[in-house]
C-alpha positions, 0 to 999 in steps of 0.5 A, a space after each residue: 193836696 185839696 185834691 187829696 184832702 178831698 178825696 180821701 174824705 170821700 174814701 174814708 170808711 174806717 176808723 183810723 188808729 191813734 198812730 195814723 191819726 197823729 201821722 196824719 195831723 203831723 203832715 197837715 199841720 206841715 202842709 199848713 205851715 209851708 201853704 201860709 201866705 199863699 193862695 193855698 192857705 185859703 184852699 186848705 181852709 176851704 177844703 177843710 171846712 168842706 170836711 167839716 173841720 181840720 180834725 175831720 179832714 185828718 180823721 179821714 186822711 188817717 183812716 185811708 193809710 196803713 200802717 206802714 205810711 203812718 210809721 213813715 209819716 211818723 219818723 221822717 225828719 220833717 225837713 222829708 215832710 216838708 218836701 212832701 208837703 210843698 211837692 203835693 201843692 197843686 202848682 207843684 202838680 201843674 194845677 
């Protein structure tokens, strides 16, 4: 997900929609919360940092989704954001 974070504030061009921006910080406040107590934990505040805060990060993560992932990411019941979450940890994607 550092990976990610990173990249899509690379990508991110556009100004992203209220419901993406909320679809977005919904995910990373997710992520947050099941990297706690991790080596992780560092790397999502390193990253962010590197965005120019947590809000940027979202910003730009927002601003790479359509509409559709923001509806997603918007209704899933967050037991499905949490596995999402944990799947997109770097040791869960053999890094």
């Amino acid at each position: 997900m550092i990976e990610i974070i990173a990249a899509l504030t690379l990508v991110a061009s556009s100004t992203p929609s209220t419901e993406c921006l909320a679809a977005a910080r919904r995910f990373t406040e997710i992520l947050v919360a099941e990297a706690k107590g991790t080596r992780h934990e560092a790397q999502i505040r390193q990253s962010a940092e590197k965005a120019g805060g947590m809000d940027k990060s979202i910003a730009a993560m927002a601003a790479t989704m359509d509409e559709k992932k923001c509806a997603f990411l918007l209704t899933a019941p967050d037991s499905s954001l949490r596995a999402l979450a944990i799947t997109s940890l770097p040791e869960r994607n053999g890094k």
